[in-house]
N, C-alpha and C positions, 0 to 999 in steps of 0.2 A: 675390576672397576674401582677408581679412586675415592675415595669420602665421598660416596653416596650421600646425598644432604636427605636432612626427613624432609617427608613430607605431610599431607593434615590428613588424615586417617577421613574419610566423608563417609560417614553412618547411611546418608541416604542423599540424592541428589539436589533436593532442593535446600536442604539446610544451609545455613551458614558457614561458612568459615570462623573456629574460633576464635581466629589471629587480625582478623578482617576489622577494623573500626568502622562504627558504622558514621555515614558524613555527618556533619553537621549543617542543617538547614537555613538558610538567608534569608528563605520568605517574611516578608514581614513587614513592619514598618522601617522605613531609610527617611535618614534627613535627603532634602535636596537642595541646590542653587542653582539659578538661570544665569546664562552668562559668562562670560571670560573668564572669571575669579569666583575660587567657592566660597559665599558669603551663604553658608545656610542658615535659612529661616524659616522653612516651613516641612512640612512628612508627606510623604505618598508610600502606597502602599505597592510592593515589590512581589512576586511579577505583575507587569504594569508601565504605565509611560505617564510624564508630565506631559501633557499635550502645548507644546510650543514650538516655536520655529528659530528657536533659539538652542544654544549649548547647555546639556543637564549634565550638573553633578551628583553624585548620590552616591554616601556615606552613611553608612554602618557600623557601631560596635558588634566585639562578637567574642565569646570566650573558649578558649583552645584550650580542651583537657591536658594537664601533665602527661600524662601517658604517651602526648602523641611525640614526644619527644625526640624519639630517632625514629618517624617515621617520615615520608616521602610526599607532603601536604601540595594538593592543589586545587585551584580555586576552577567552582566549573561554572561556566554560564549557557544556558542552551541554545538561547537564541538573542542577537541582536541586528539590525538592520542598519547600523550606522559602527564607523568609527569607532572602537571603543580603548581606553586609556586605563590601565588597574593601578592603584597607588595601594599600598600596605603600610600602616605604622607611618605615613605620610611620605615615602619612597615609592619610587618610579616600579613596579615589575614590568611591561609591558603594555603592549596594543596589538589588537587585532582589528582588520574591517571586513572578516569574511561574512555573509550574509544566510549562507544556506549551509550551516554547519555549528555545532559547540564551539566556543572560546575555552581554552585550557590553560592554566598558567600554573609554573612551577613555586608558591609560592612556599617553599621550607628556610629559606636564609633568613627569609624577614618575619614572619610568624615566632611569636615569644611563647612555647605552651605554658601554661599553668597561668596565664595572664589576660586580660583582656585585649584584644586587639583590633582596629582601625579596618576596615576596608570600603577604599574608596575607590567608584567605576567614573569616570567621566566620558560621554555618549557625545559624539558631535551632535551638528545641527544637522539636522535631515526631518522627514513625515513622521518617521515615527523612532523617535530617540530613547525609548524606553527598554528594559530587561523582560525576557518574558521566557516564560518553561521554568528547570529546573534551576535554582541556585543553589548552591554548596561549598563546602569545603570539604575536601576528601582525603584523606590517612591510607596509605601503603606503605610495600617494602621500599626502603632507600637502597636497600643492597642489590635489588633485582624485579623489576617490575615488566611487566607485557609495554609497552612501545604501540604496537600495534600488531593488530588478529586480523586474518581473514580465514573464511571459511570458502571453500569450494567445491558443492558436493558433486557427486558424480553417482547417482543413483541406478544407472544400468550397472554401475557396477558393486554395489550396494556399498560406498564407503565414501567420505568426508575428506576435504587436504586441508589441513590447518597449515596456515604461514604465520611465523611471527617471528617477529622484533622487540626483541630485548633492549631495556635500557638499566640503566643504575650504578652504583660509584661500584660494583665487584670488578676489580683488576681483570676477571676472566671467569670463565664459565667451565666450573671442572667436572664433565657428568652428573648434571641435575636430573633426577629424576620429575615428571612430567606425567600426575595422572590426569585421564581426561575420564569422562563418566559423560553415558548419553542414556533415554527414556524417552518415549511417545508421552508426550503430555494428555490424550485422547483417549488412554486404556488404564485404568487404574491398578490390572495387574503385570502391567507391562514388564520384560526384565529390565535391569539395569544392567548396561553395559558396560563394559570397565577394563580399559586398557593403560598400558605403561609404555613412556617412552624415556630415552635418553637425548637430554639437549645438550651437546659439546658446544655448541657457537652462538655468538650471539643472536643469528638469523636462525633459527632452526622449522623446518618443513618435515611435514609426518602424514602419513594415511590411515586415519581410525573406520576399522571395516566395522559396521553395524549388522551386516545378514545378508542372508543371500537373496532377500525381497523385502524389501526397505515400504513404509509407505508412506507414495509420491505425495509434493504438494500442488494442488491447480486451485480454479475457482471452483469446484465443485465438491473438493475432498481436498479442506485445506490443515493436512496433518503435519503435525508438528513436534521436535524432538528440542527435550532440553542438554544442555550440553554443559557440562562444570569442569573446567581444568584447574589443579591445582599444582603447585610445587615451590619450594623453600615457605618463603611469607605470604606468597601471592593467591589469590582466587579470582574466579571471575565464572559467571554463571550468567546464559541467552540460552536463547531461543533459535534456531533453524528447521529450514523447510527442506527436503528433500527434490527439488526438480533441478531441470536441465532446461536452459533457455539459449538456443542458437539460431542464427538466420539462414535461409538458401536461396541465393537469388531476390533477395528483397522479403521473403516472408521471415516470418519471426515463428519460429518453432519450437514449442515447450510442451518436453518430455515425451519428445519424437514425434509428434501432430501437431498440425497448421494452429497458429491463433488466431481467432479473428478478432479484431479490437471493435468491443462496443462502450465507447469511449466518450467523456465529458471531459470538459474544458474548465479547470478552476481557479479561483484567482486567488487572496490571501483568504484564511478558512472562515466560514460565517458559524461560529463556536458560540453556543446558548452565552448569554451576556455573563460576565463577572467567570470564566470560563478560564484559567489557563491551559498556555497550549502542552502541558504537561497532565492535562485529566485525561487519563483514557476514557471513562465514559463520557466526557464530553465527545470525545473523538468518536466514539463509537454509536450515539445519535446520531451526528452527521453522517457517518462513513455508511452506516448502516440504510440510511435513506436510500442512493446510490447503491448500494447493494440489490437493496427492495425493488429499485426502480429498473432492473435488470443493466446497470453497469458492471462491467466487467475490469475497465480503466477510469483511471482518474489523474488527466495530467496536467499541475499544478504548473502555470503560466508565472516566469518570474521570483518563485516560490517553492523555498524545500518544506515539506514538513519537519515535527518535531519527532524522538523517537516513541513517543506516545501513538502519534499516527501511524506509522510503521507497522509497533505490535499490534493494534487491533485488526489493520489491512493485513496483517499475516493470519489472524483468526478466522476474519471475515471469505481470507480470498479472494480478498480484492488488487489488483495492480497501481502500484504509484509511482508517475514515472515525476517524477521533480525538477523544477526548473529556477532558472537563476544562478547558473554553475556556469562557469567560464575558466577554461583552460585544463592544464596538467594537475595543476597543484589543489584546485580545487573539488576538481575528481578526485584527489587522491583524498581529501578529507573526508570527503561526503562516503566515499566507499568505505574510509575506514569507522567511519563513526555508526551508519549505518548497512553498510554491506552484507550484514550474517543475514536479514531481512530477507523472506523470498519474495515479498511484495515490492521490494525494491528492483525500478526495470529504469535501466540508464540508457537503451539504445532506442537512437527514432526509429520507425516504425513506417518503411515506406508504403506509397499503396494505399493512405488515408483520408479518405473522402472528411474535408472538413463541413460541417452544415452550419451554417448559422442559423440565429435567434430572431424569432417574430415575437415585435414588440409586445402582443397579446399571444398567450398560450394557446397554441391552436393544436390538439390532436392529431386532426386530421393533415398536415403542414406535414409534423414529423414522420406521421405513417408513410404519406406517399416517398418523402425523398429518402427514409429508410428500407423503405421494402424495394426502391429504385438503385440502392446501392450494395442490395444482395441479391439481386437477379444481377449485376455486373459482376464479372467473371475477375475482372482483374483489382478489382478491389480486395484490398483487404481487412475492412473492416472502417469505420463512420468514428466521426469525432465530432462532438454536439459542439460548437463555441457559446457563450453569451445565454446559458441551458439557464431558466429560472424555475423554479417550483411553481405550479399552479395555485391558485389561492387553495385548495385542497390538494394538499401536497403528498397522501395515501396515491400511490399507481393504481390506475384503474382497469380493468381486466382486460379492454380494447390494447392499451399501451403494452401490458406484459404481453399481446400477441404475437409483434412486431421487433420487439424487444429483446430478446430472449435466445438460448443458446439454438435451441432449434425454433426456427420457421419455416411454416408453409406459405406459397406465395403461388400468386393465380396471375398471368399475362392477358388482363381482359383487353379487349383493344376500344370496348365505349362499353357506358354503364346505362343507357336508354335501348332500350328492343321493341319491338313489337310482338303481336302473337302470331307474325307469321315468320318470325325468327326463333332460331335455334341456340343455345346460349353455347356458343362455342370458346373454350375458357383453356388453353397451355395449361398445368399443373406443374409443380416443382418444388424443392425444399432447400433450405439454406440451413447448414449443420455444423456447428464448432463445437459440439458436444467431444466429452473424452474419448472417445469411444462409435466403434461400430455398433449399429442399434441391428439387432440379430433378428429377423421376421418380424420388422413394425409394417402395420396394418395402420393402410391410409385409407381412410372413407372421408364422403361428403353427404351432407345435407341441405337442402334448402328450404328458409323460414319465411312463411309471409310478417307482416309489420306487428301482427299481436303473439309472433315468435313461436306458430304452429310449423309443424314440418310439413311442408307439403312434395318432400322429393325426398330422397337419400339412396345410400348406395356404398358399396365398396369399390374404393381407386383400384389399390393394389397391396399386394401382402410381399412384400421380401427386404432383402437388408440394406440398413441405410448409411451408407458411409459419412465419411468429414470431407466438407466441401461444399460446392456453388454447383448450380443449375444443376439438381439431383432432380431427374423426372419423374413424377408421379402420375404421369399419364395424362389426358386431356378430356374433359368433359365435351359433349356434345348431347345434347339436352332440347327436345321441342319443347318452344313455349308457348304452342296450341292450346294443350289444357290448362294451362294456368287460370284463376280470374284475375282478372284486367276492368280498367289501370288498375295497378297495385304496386306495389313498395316490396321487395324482397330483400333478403342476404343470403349468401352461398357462404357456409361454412366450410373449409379443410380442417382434418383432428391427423395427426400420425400419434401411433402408440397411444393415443388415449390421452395422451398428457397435453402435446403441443398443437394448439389448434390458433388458426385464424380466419375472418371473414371480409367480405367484401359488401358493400350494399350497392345493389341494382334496379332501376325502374321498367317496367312494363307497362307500353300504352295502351288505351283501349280500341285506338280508330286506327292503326295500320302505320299512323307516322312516327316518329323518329325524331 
């Protein structure tokens, strides 16, 4: 092997690199100007937006330590929604208009270290012309830097495929050495894994095996491994989930079982006020609502998130499928900025009953046409549009019935009886659980209106598989001895855990 290059010795996987500079932050106060021509006159505060309908300028001083002298400086922006224009030192670097991705720009030629230096964004005219997420300037190697990373795990087979592209002024790549280093973030005595590779070319592809039973990520068991490669000057340190997401025939299958999407519609994020979209706990108030409220998806209408939202959707276990991406090139960014992401899900998802929004929250609205789109065989799962919080916006114990990975579900054919009828009720379960549930015990009971039990019983005892129209047996029940008229509800519980009910009336004179 020719002049192996060092590489950074990592004591333990979360540290730093000691070669790494760490950015320098932009948040802050920016002059601005409205208009054709930068005539600054007044400050706003960065992440953030002048609110006009007009062209914003916004400029900044900023001072670039000596040190970063021979390193590989570029300027990052996380998110803009318009046009944007970078000037350095009062020179042209660049524009970008992508909308659902970081802006990146190579700014090392025009950057002076050891000096104060100029950065100016000019944001066309659009809704919302402002900067928002992270701002920075960032110091790497100029001799050899990551390009671009993707990760592709492959979990039946317990091992990871990193891709990557090198860039940097090195004439060539002569056997660099390539540590990669992974941990379960979720076990604090977990090992540390720690592999070596050889990179000859500039594109180089490798498979880091982790064990021979890796542990997966879903929404149920959302486990997560950190990942830190280093070699020459370079580091970089994320986060990955372990699953396998593929389709057959129209369904979406992750980590070899059907998924069923219980899915909300969202539009740009509603983030506690004064919030950038770079707080993860901001993100994770919201995201966690949604979580609570028994979603499983969240697909942003027009709208990528930031990578703030990502990481906490990989905590949570939640799906983000992001929208506002059009074509090749735009794929290609969104994948590569955010891709290591298990929360990130770019394929539609046929088979999706969409529901629309009643002006007023109505409970009852969403149960019926949810519980009506998992007794349907060929669905694959409900997508809320125009979903609002109810003015008490805690899930309430009816909603998580209905909600939820497993349901019970009852095919009443009328909710009025008499007492010379029998309550003749289909039983069944709808299940996108991880897993076969091994001898769950389905029983039923029946409450009159002050929630006494006046009936109960055992349906059935055996195993519950993943899927639609799982029969639970049929109730056939005289409603002779009941008292009447009265108000009831018929409860189903499987396993203890997952229950739902229905409410039924009983008359007293024989009619209907």
């Amino acid at each position: 092997m020719n002049r192996l290059k060092t590489i950074f010795c990592l004591a333990f996987l979360l540290c730093l690199s000691l070669h790494a500079q760490k950015p320098i932050q932009l948040g802050g106060s920016w002059e601005y100007a409205i208009g054709d021509s930068a005539n600054y006159s007044d400050f706003v505060i960065l992440p953030g937006e002048v609110k006009t309908g007009e062209m914003v300028w916004y400029r900044r001083g900023v001072y670039v330590p000596q040190d970063w002298q021979e390193q590989r400086i570029t300027l990052y922006l996380e998110r803009l929604y318009a046009k944007a224009t970078v000037f350095v030192n009062g020179r042209r670097v660049g524009s970008d208009s992508l909308r659902c991705a970081p802006h990146e720009y190579d700014v090392t030629a025009l950057i002076v270290p050891g000096k104060r230096n100029t950065v100016s964004v000019c944001v066309a005219k659009s809704e919302r012309n402002g900067i928002f997420g992270q701002m920075e300037l960032r110091a790497g190697s100029k001799w050899l830097y990551i390009r671009e990373l993707q990760f592709q795990p492959h979990p039946f087979e317990g091992k990871v495929h990193l891709d990557m592209n090198m860039g940097g002024d090195g004439l060539r790549i002569n056997d660099y050495i390539v540590e990669v280093l992974a941990q379960r973030t979720d076990v604090d005595s977990a090992d540390i894994i720690q592999r070596y590779y050889i990179m000859t070319k500039r594109h180089s592809a490798f498979d880091m095996f982790l064990g021979n039973e890796v542990a997966l990520w879903d929404e149920f068991h959302p486990h997560l491994y950190n990942v830190a490669i280093a070699f020459y000057d370079e580091y970089l340190e994320t986060a990955i989930g372990m699953r396998e997401m593929t389709t057959d025939s129209g369904q979406v299958i992750i980590n070899r079982r059907p998924l069923y999407l219980r899915s909300v519609v969202m539009g740009d994020p509603r983030l506690e006020s004064g919030s950038s979209l770079s707080d993860e706990q901001a993100w994770h108030d919201l995201l966690k609502k949604y979580k609570q409220w028994g979603f499983n998806h969240i697909h942003f209408d027009g709208y990528c998130p930031t990578e703030a939202a990502f990481a906490v959707a990989d905590k949570l276990g939640l799906l983000i499928q992001p929208g506002g991406i059009v074509g090749e090139n735009q794929t290609k960014r969104v994948l590569n900025a955010y891709g290591q992401h298990p929360s990130l899900m770019m394929m539609e998802v046929e088979g999706i009953e969409r529901i629309p929004a009643q002006k007023d929250f109505s409970i009852g609205y969403y149960k019926e046409r949810i519980e009506r789109n998992l007794k349907t065989a060929n669905y694959r799962g409900f997508q809320l549009e125009g979903f609002h919080w109810p003015e008490k916006d805690e899930p309430t114990k009816e909603w998580m019935e209905f909600c939820a990975p497993i349901v019970p579900l009852a095919k009443f054919q009328k909710y009025e009886y008499s007492m010379t009828d029998s309550l003749e009720v289909p039983l069944e379960a709808c299940s996108a659980f991880y897993g076969e549930i091994s001898a769950a015990r389905a029983t039923y009971f029946i409450c009159d209106d002050s929630l006494q039990v006046v009936k109960g019983g055992q349906l059935a005892v055996g195993n519950l598989p993943i899927g639609k129209n799982i029969s639970l047996g049929e109730l056939k029940i005289p409603l002779s001895d009941l008292p009447a008229p009265g108000k009831y509800s018929l409860y189903v519980a499987i396993a203890g855990r997952f229950r739902n009910h229905w409410d039924f009336e009983l008359k007293g004179d024989g009619s209907q």
